[in-house]
BALOBA-1460 file (C-alpha; in Angstrom, 3 decimals):
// residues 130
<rec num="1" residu="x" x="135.435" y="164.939" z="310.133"/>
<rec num="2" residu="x" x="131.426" y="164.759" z="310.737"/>
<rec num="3" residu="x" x="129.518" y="162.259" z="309.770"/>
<rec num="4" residu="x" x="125.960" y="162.480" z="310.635"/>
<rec num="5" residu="x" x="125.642" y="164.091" z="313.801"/>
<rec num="6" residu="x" x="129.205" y="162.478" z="315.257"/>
<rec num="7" residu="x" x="132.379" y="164.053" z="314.915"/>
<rec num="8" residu="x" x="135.389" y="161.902" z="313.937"/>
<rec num="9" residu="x" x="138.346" y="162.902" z="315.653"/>
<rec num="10" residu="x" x="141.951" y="163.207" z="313.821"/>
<rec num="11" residu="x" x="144.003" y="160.088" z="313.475"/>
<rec num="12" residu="x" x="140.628" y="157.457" z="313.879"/>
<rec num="13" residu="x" x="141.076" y="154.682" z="311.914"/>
<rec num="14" residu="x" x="138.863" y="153.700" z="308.974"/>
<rec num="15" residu="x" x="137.975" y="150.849" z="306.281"/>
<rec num="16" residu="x" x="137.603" y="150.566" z="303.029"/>
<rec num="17" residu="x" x="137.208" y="147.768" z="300.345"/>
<rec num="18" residu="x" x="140.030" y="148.301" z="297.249"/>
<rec num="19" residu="x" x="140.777" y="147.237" z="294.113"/>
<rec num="20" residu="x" x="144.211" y="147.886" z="291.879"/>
<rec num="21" residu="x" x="142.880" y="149.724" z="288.574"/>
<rec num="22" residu="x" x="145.993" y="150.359" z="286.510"/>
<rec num="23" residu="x" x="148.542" y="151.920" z="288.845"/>
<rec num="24" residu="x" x="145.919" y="153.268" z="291.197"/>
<rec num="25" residu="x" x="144.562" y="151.992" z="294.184"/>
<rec num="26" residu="x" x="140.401" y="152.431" z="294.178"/>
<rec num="27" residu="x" x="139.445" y="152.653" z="297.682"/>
<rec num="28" residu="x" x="135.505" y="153.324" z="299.046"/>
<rec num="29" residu="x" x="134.417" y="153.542" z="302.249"/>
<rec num="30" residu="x" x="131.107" y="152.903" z="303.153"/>
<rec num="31" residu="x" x="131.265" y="152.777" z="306.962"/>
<rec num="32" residu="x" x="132.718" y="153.701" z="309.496"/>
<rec num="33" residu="x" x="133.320" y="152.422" z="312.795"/>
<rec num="34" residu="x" x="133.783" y="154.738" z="316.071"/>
<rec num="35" residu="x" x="132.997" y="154.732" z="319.685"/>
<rec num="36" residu="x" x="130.856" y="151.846" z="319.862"/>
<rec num="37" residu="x" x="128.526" y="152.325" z="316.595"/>
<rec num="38" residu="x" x="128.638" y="151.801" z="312.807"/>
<rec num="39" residu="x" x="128.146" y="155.076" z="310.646"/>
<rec num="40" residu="x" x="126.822" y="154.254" z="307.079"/>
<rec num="41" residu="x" x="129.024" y="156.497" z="304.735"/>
<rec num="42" residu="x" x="130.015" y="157.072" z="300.812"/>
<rec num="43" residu="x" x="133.400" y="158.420" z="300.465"/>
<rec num="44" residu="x" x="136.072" y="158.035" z="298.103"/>
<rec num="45" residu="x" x="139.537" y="158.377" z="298.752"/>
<rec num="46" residu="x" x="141.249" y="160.674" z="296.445"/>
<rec num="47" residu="x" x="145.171" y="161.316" z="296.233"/>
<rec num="48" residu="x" x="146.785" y="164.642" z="296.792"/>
<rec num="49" residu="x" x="147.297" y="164.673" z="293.296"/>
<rec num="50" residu="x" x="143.481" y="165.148" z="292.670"/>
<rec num="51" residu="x" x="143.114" y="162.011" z="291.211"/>
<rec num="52" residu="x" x="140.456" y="159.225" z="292.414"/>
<rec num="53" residu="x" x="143.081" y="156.596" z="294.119"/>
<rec num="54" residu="x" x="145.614" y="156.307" z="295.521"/>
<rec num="55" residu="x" x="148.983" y="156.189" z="293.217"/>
<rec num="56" residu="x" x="150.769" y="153.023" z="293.403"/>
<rec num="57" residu="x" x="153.931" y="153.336" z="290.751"/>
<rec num="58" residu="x" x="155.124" y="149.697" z="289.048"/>
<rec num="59" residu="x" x="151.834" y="147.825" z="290.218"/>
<rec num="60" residu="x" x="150.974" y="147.067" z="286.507"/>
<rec num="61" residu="x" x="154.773" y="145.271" z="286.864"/>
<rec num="62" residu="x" x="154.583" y="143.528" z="289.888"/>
<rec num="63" residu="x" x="150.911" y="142.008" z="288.578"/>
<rec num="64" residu="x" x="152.553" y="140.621" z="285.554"/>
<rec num="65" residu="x" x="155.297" y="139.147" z="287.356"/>
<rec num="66" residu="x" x="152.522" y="137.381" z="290.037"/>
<rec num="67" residu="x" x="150.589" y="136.173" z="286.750"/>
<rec num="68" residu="x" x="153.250" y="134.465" z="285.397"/>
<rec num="69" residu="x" x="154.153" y="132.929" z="288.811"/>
<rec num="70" residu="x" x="150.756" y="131.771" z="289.274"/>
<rec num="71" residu="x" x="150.824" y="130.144" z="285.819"/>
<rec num="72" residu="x" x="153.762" y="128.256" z="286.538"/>
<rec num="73" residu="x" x="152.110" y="127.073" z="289.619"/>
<rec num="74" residu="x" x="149.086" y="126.466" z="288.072"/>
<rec num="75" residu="x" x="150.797" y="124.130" z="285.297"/>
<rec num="76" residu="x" x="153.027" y="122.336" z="287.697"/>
<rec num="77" residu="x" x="152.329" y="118.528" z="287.919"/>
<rec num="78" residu="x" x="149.946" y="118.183" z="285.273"/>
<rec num="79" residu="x" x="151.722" y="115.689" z="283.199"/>
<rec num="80" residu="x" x="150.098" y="112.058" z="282.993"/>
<rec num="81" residu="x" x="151.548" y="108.510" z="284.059"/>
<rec num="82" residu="x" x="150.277" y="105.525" z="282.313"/>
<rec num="83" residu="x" x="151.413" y="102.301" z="283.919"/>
<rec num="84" residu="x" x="150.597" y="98.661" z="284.026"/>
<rec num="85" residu="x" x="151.122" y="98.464" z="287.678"/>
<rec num="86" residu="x" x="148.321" y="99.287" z="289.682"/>
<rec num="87" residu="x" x="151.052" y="100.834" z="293.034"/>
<rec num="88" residu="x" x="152.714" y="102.435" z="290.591"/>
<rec num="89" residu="x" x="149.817" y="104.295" z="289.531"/>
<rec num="90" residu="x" x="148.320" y="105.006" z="292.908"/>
<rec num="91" residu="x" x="151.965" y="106.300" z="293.780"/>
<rec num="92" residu="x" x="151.576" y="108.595" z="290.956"/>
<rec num="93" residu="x" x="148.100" y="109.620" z="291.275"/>
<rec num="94" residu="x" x="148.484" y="110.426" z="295.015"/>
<rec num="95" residu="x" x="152.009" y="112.110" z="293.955"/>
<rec num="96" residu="x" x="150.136" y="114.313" z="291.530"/>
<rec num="97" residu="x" x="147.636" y="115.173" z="293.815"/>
<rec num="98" residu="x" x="150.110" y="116.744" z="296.206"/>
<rec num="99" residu="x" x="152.043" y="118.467" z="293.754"/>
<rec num="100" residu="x" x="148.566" y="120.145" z="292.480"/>
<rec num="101" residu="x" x="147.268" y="120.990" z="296.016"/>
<rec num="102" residu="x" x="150.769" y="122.487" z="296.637"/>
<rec num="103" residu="x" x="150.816" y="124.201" z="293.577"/>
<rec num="104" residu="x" x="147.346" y="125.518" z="293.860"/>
<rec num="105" residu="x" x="148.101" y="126.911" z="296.999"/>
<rec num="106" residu="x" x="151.475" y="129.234" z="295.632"/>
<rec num="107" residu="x" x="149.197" y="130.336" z="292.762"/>
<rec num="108" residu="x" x="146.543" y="131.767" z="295.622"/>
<rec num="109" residu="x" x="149.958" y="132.933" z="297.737"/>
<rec num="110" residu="x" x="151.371" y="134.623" z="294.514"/>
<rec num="111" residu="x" x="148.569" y="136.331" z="292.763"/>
<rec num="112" residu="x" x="147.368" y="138.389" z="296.761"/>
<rec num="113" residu="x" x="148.585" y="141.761" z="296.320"/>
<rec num="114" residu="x" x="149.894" y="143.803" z="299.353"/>
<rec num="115" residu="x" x="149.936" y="147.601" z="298.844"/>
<rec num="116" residu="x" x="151.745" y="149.630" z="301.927"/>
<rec num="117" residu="x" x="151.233" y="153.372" z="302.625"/>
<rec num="118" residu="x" x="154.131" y="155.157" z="304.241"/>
<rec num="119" residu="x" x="152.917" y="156.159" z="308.343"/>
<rec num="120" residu="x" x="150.857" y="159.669" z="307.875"/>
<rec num="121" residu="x" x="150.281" y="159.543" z="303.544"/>
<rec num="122" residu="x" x="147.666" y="162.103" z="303.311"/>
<rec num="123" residu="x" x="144.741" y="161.285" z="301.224"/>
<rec num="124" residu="x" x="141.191" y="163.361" z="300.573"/>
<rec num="125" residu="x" x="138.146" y="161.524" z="301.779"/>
<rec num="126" residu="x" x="135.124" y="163.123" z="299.110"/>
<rec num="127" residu="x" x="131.556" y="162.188" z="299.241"/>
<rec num="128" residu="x" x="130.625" y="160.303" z="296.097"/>
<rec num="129" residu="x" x="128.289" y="162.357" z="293.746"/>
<rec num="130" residu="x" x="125.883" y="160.517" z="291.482"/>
């Protein structure tokens, strides 16, 4: 590949930000790093199918399942203890407080999505048009 006046050779590895869009993986690259130097790019990754993306089958599944595990982290120890003892309270306040940290950290755990290309998945890298 050639980019500006430096030729990228086969097998260099490159970045890209991403986002899931249905049950395709958006990816854009808009540098790239070789040799020492930075190389300002646009290039969109493309599928061998000739669609923008890259095909990722049963993501729109696995998204819904993380939502609904999130939720049930999210929701976990919200329930409220009234008490005339003032320990008792402080037990439960610091009890609830823990149970919410813990459960806000599964719900940041659960709703990261991991997508994992096969070694050698050929993609086409296009310049963007306007």
């Amino acid at each position: 590949m050639r980019a500006g006046e430096t030729v990228i050779p086969a097998n260099a590895i490159i970045t890209g930000s991403c986002k899931i869009t249905g049950e395709r993986l958006d990816v854009a690259v808009n540098s790239i790093q070789y040799d020492g130097n930075i190389i300002p790019v646009e290039l969109l990754v493309y599928d061998m199918d000739g669609q923008r993306g890259v095909f990722v089958p049963g993501s729109d599944e696995i998204n819904a399942a993380k939502e609904v595990a999130a939720t049930l982290a999210n929701s976990a120890g919200t329930s409220i203890m009234i008490s005339d003892n003032a320990g008792s309270q402080l037990a439960a306040d610091m009890g609830k407080g823990l149970i919410q940290g813990a459960s806000q950290y599964v719900s940041k755990k659960m709703s990261v999505v991991k997508v994992t290309l096969k070694a050698n998945y050929r993609l086409l890298l296009l310049p963007k048009t306007q």
